[in-house]
Phi, psi and omega in degrees: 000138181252078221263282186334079188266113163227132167266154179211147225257211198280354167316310204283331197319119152071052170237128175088205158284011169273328143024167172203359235254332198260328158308145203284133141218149194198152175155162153293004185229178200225143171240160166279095183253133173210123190270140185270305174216186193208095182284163168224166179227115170317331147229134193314139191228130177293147183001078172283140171298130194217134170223176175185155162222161187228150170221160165309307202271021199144149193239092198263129181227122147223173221206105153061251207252332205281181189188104158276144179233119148226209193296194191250041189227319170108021204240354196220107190291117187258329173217168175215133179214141152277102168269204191257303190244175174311111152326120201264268197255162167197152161201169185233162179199167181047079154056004162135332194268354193230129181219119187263115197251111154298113178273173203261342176308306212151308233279154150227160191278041191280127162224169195249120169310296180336299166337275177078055162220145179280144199267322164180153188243155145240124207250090169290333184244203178216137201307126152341145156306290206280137108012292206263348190256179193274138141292309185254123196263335199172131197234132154243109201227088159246189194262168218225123153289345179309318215228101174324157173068336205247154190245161149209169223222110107001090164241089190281138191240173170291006178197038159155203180201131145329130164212104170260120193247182169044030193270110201273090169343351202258333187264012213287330173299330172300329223261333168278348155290353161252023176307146176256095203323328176323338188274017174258006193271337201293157183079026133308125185112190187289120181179132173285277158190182237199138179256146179255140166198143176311108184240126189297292184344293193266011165066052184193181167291144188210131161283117210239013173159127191241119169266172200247134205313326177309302198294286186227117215284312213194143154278130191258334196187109200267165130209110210274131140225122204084252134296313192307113176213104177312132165223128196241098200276186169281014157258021168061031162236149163280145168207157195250150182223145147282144179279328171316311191241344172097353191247139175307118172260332184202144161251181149207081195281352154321327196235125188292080169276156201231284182209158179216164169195159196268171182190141145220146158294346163336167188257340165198203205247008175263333172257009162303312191326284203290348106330286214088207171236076176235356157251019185253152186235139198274127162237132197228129145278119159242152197231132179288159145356275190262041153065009165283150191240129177245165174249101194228150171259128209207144174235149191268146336308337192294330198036049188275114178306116193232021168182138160224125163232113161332129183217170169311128194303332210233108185205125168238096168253180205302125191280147166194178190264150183343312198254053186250145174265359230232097210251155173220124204236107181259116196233118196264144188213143204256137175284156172316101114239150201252011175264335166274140191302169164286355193236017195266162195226141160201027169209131196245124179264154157220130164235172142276132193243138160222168182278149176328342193237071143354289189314296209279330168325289210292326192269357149299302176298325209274325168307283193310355193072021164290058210295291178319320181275000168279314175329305188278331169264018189243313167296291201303331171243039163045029186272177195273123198261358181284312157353281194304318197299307190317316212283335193284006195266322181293332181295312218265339187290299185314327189280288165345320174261012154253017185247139254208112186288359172313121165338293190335308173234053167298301184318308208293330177288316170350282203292002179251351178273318168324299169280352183284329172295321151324305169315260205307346145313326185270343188274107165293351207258097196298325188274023177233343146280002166280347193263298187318313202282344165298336202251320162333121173287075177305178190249298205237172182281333190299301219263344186271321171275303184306342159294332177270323173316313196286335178300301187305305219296310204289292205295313149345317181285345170284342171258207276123024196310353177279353165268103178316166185193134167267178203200113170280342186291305185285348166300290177306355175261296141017285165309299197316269209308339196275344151316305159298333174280310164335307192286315170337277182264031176236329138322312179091148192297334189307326273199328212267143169244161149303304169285343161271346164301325171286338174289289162341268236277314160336307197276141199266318185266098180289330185296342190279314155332315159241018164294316193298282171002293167313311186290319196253042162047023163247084218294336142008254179347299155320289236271002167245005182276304174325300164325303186281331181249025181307281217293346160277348196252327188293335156284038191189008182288141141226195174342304200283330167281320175339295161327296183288345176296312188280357175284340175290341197279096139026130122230160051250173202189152208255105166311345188257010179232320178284323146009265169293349188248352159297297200296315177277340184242295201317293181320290129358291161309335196271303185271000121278294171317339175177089197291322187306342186269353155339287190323284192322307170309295197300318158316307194279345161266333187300313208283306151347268188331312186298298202278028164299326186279328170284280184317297166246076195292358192255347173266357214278202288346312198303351112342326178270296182313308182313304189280314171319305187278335177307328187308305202259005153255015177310133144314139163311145159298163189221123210218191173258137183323300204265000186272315179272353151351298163278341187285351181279008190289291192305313198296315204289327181297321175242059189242337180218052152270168194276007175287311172308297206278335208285322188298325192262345178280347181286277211295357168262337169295322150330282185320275176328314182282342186297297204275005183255349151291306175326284199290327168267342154106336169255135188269096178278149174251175188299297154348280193332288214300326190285322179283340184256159188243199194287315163322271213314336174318280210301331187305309169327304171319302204276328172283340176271355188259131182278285165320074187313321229269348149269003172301326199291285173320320184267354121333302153317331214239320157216335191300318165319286190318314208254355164281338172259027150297293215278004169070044175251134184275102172342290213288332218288305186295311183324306182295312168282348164286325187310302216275338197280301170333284178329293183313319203295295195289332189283330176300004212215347166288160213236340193180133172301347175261035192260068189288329226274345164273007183286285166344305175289323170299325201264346162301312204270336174266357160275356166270345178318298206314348192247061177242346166359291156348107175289128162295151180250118181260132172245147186251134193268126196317173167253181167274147198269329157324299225269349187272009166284314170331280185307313181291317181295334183279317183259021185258359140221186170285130170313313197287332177271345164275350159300296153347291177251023180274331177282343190281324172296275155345343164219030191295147155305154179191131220244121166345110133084039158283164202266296204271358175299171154287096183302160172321314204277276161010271140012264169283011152291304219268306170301012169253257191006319166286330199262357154269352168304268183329149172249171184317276180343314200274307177342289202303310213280328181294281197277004171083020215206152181282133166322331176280310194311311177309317181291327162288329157301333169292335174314296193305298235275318159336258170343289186309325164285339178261004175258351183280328158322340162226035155046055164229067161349110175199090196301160168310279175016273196298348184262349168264338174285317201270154170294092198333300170326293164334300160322294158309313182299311193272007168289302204323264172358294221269336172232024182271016173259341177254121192302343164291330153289262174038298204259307167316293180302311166333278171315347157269009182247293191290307169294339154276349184063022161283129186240003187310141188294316188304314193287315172291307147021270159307303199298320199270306174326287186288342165306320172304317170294329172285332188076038173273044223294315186287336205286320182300342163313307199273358158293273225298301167326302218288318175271359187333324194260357165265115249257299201319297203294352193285355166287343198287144170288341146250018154335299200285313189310311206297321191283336186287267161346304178304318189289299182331290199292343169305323186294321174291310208296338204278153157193133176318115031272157194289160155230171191309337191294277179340292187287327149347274190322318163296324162277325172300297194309351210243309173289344137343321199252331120029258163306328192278133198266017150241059184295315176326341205238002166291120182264090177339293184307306210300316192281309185321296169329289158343287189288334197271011168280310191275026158064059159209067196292355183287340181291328173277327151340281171318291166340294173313310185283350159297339184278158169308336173254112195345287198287307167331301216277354197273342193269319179279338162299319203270324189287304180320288181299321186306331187247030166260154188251122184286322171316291208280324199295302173324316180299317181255068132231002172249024162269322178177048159239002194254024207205142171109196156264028181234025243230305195282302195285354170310293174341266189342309204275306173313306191307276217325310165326305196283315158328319173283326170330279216305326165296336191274326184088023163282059195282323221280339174304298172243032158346304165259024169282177175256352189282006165238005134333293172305286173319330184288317133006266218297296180334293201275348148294325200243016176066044167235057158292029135267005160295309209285319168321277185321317163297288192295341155300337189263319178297287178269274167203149166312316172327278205313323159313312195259000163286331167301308201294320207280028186252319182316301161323283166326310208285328176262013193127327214233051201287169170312069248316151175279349189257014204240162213281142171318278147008245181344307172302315188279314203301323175309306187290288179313358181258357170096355170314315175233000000 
């Protein structure tokens, strides 16, 4: 019995007397004998009957009585049946699930796999006399393309052949009772074989050619290809035919065959057609002289032996289709005993041949995507298995960027972001899973951070972080989150695609993002890009982009959001970052500011002054003390161009037109006003009074008040309006009754008489700056204080003379100079281009903090030595005094050494010193070196920096305080590893100092999806929505907190709006706003239903029609409220 079934995996391949190792092989090509299974039998069988097949669906083997089934890899048993008599024919159908046996009895079989019950027998013939001949000769069983499901089924028998049509799985016992048996009669008499073909008339088979047994005795075995149709008759010679016609085309009666079968590499057997058969390979069992059996390989047309092996006289091989690459060999072998014959069997092998060259098998599987058998053939010849994992990770990326963040096909990406994890678990090659979770089209904002998390994690575990090592693979994995956080918060996760995060992450020019932004009016947005990608754009800003930032800003633009982020970021930047650009800002607001009197004419003047003026109330730059020293050098050059003086000749002109509306009662437009002086003013007054008979009050009331500001003599100016009044009007009058400018004269000469009064000049103060300035200028001659500010500044001086002129000195006397002094005078004193002057204050600058910790050093030596060295060895020798500390930094940032160990230390003992603002401005100051975000404590420092302002606070806040607190919160902002930040902890904190819209903000920052969607969800349940709104409009709404305020307010109102909690602010002014934010996103009919229900129908239908209007579409002026809602729920508006 042939119970004892082992698969067996590459471990087993070629162990023992299973072996093949010791057998003659020869040929030009060299195949790969690898045994697959192993049957045994408890006693050894004379020449037992063995067959196989390999199919798509399954691997049929059988041996005597038994019938194996397994997968179609060989790797799984799926059935093993034992019959009564030998076994003839098998097949398989409907994929795999049905399997059909011919017994040497008679009977066939369907039985179901899955099952493994036979479903029914039928005994069509009655079993042969002799014993040794097949009852069933051949089984075919394909699918009826005519018909879903249905098949129809070949049977050759010993003495004619079954042809079963229509045979339907679900019907089949009707469908074999109604075979017409008659067709068994057919194919009788003298015939070798014979073409057949189906005729639909008679619903049955009709013989279409017979060749006749005198030509050729008998057929064992056809393959058809094409035309082409191969024959292995009973004398064991091949031969070639037209099918068509029956005629011999070629033989090879030299070679004594047994069973053959055709292999091509080809991709199917339709492009064999077309190749003809000269890429096809012949595999022949063949038998010698002396009854030795060989496997030999041959190519076609030539028939050149290109493999031969020896194999066990009792060998079959295994039938499979045409385009397989692959020979299966069932081959039986007798254990060492010598009482058993040569032809005794008790161990039945299926091995397998592939070709030799491993290497091109596998680049065969991987083209086709067979991923699991490259796997499995990649392991069993020790080929590099990592391969299979890349290409299939590369598969699964393409497939990923064709794929749709849609519910619909949720399942389907899932599984392919699973299995791309699955992958990247097995791939040792860490910089080709950092590229992948970097290069990968992710579906979602979740699976895109967890991905980068898992890049980040591995590569970390790899390291040795208390040494720093730099690493490019953890930069770039860095930059991406902190990119990602970027998109986070100026998009939002609803927004993130696979392409557009890989377009984001890619694109190099962070200013084009937020120029698009700008245009596309959304300034949020900008304004929060900016913040985050400043400090990478900022070594690299100049004119030309300036120019396109402010050509991007949009109009009309809501001042009260541009406003603050001119004043507080741009303006500031500009003026560190490209002092030149000043002008090109003070044009570009001048120009703004006007045509604000065209656009928003109902805000103006005071809208103009507002945008005019942020140039001169701009925050300083704010920069590191001794790095910036010099930058007021630069500032000071373009503080009076005529771009500058022009802007401020604006905002007093601005001003000026405000109060003479305010305070004075007259409204000018600007054209006017710039043409006119303080005489020509007051006329303009007087022109503007309708009435004479009101002149005497409106005199009284602002024209006095504003001539004895302006130090103008009442009688004198009456008098001079009086005559400008004649000139204008007389000439132009039209009719002799045309009195009214008569009227207006003579009014204005009934206030002469009351002129008495002396006017009074108030003299406008001086500035207190400039009169200190005018006191340092005029307290000697510029040319002898230039002189002698130069003899200082480059006086000789010997390292730590008690009576020299020290560094620090020095660099005094030369700041002094160079704000005294203009460019010329400078240039001229030294001899030099201004930038060279400037860089000597750099040095000598620098040379005063060495002289401060008694480290003897010259210019000389400090503009000759290698900077790097220096530092290091300043580093080595001080790095216990925070004023070296505070020295190296600053020489690493103006020289650009950047080495990890050393910022490291650097960051450490800042921390360690408590140099928490200075370090702020370090931590800033390096933001854009992508390099330093690996040092470990970059993320601690940054951490600190948020913290402590925070620790140190306490309720009720003070103004100091709460500063502080507003920094720390654009810190976090800012920090481009905001991931590693620990949130919540910062969330606590602010919500101690009673500032939960700040603990919010904290929250919608972390980095994990589900984490932070649960502590948001947590929050908002024990929050006062009321407080959090006032203070983001107190002090989140201006500024740099300004884009991201925005973020926190939708969240506020949104949560309302899911909840149905209008009533929270109801009586508030914040509900205004929410009705807003409802009628931006066109969903106002919960809130119709609360306030008709709540409050009153007015209020409802005051809504609906502000709603309207707000789309378009207003509402009639005559209909009754009532009417208006009823309209609208009924979907009328």
């Amino acid at each position: 019995m042939w119970n004892d079934i082992e698969l067996l995996t590459s471990d087993d391949t070629g162990s023992g007397y299973l072996s093949v190792g010791s057998r003659k092989e020869h040929g030009t090509a060299l195949y790969q004998v690898d045994l697959l299974a192993k049957i045994s039998s408890e006693k050894a069988s004379l020449n037992p009957k063995i067959q196989a097949c390999s199919l798509s669906n399954g691997f049929i083997i059988v041996v005597d009585q038994s019938v194996i089934l397994l997968d179609s890899v060989c790797r799984l048993l799926q059935l093993h049946l034992i019959f009564d008599t030998e076994v003839d024919v098998v097949g398989l159908c409907q994929e795999g699930k049905f399997l059909l046996v011919g017994e040497r009895s008679g009977n066939l079989h369907l039985i179901h796999v899955t099952s493994k019950q036979t479903l029914l027998t039928n005994a069509f013939i009655q079993k042969a006399n002799d014993e040794n001949q097949r009852t069933y000769r051949n089984l075919v069983i394909e699918k009826d393309g005519s018909s879903e499901g249905t098949y129809y089924m070949l049977l050759l028998t010993n003495n004619g052949f079954f042809c079963i049509t229509n045979l339907q799985l679900a019907k089949i016992q009707q469908a074999i009772e109604n075979v017409d048996f008659n067709t068994a009669k057919k194919g009788t008499g003298n015939c070798a074989f014979s073409k057949w073909e189906p005729d639909s008339s008679k619903k049955g088979m009709t013989v279409k050619n017979v060749l006749d047994a005198e030509i050729i005795k008998g057929a064992k075995k056809f393959q058809l290809i094409d035309n082409l149709l191969f024959v292995l008759d009973t004398d064991n010679v091949l031969s070639l035919w037209d099918i068509y016609t029956l005629t011999p085309i070629w033989n090879w009666p030299s070679l004594h065959i047994e069973e053959f079968l055709l292999t091509t590499e080809a991709e199917s057997p339709s492009s064999v057609t077309w190749q003809g058969i000269t890429n096809l390979k012949l595999v022949a069992l063949t038998t010698t002289a002396d009854k030795m059996k060989n496997l030999v390989v041959y190519s076609l047309p030539m028939m050149e032996i290109l493999y031969s092996l020896e194999v066990s006289s009792v060998s079959s091989l295994v039938q499979s289709g045409i385009s397989t690459d692959t020979i299966y060999l069932l081959e039986g072998i007798c254990k060492n005993d010598s009482k058993l014959s040569e032809d005794s069997v008790s161990v039945v092998v299926l091995r397998c041949l592939t070709e030799a060259l491993p290497e091109n098998r596998l680049s065969r599987l991987l083209h086709k995507h067979r991923f699991a058998e490259a796997e499995s053939f990649a392991i069993q010849f020790g080929l590099d298995v990592e391969l299979v994992y890349k290409v299939k990770s590369n598969d699964i990326l393409e497939r990923l960027a064709l794929s749709s963040a849609d519910t619909s096909e949720q399942t389907k990406w899932q599984k392919l972001v699973d299995e791309a994890k699955e992958n990247l678990h097995k791939i040792q090659d860490d910089e080709f899973v950092v590229n992948y979770c970097l290069e990968a089209q992710w579906i979602t904002y979740e699976t895109t951070q967890e991905m980068l998390n898992y890049a980040k994690t591995r590569l970390l575990k790899k390291e040795d972080k208390t040494v720093p090592v730099y690493s490019d693979g953890l930069k770039e994995v860095l930059r991406a989150h902190a990119k990602l956080t970027t998109f986070y918060g100026a998009f939002g996760p609803e927004k993130f695609s696979g392409s557009s995060w890989i377009e984001f992450l890619n694109n190099e020019d962070d200013l084009k993002d937020i120029f698009l932004q700008l245009r596309e009016g959304n300034l949020v947005c900008a304004q929060y890009l900016w913040l985050r990608h400043r400090a990478n754009f900022e070594n690299r800003f100049d004119v030309k982009m300036l120019e396109n930032l402010l050509n991007s800003i949009s109009t009309p633009v809501s001042l009260q959001k541009l406003c603050p982020w001119l004043k507080n970021d741009v303006i500031p930047f500009v003026r560190r970052a490209v002092p030149e650009g000043q002008k090109i800002l003070a044009k570009w607001l001048e120009q703004a500011a006007r045509n604000l009197e065209l656009t928003d004419k109902a805000n103006w003047p005071e809208n103009g002054l507002q945008l005019a003026e942020v140039f001169f109330t701009a925050e300083k730059p704010n920069e590191l003390v001794l790095v910036s020293c010099w930058q007021w050098i630069s500032l000071k050059d373009y503080q009076n161009t005529e771009e500058v003086c022009q802007l401020r000749t604006l905002v007093n002109n601005l001003q000026e037109l405000i109060t003479l509306h305010r305070k004075y009662n007259c409204k000018l437009a600007l054209s006017d006003f710039e043409k006119e002086n303080t005489t020509t003013i007051v006329f303009r007054m007087f022109d503007k009074v309708l009435a004479p008979e009101l002149i005497p009050s409106i005199l009284e009331k602002f024209i006095r008040v504003y001539m004895r500001e302006h130090g103008l003599q009442e009688e004198e100016l009456l008098l001079l309006y009086i005559e400008d009044l004649l000139k204008r009007c007389s000439s132009k009058s039209t009719s002799l009754f045309e009195t009214a400018w008569e009227a207006k004269a003579m009014a204005v000469i009934g206030c002469l008489s009351d002129t008495d009064k002396p006017s009074e000049l108030f003299e406008l103060q001086e500035d207190e700056a400039l009169r200190r300035v005018l006191y340092l200028l005029l307290s000697r001659p510029i040319d002898y204080s230039s002189r002698m500010l130069f003899v200082f500044a480059t006086s000789a001086t010997t390292t730590l003379g008690v009576r020299q002129l020290t560094f620090a000195h020095r660099a005094r006397a030369l700041q002094c100079l160079l704000y005294l002094a203009d460019k010329e005078t400078i240039e001229s004193l030294f001899k030099k281009p201004m930038q060279e002057v400037k860089s000597y204050l750099k040095c000598i600058t620098f040379l005063a903090s060495f002289e401060t910790l008694n480290i003897p050093i010259t210019y000389e030596l400090f503009c000759n030595s290698p900077k790097e060295g220096m530092i290091k060895g300043l580093w080595k020798n001080h790095s216990h005094e925070s004023m070296a500390v505070r020295l190296v930094t600053e020489l690493c940032l103006e020289y650009k050494i950047y080495d990890l160990q050393l910022w490291n230390g650097l960051l450490q003992k800042l921390l360690g010193f408590n140099m928490i603002p200075y370090l702020r401005k370090v931590l800033t100051a390096i933001s854009s070196i992508h390099s330093l975000w690996q040092v470990p404590y970059f993320s601690k420092a940054w951490q600190r920096v948020v913290q402590i302002p925070l620790l140190s606070a306490s309720c009720p806040l003070s103004p100091s305080q709460l500063s502080d607190c507003r920094e720390s919160l654009i810190a976090i902002l800012e920090c481009p590893v905001s991931d590693d930040l620990d949130m919540i902890a910062v969330a606590r904190q602010y919500v101690q100092l009673e500032l939960p819209a700040f603990a919010l903000a904290c929250l919608m920052l972390m980095p994990h999806s589900e984490k932070r969607h649960q502590q948001i969800k947590n929050f908002l349940g024990s929050c006062n929505p009321q407080i959090i709104l006032q203070q983001l409009e107190e002090h989140m709404n201006t500024g740099q907190l300004a884009g991201f305020s925005h973020q926190i307010r939708n969240l506020i109102l949104n949560n309302i709006i899911s909840k149905k909690e209008f009533g929270i602010l109801a009586k508030t002014k914040y509900f205004q706003v929410l009705k807003l934010h409802m009628m931006n996103s066109n969903n106002i009919t919960e809130l119709v239903n609360y306030l008709a229900n709540e409050l009153s129908l007015d209020e409802a239908s005051v809504f609906i029609t502000e709603y309207s209007k707000h789309c378009g579409k207003p509402v009639p002026p005559d209909a009754a409220p009532c009417e208006i809602l009823k309209m609208f729920l009924s979907g009328s508006q």
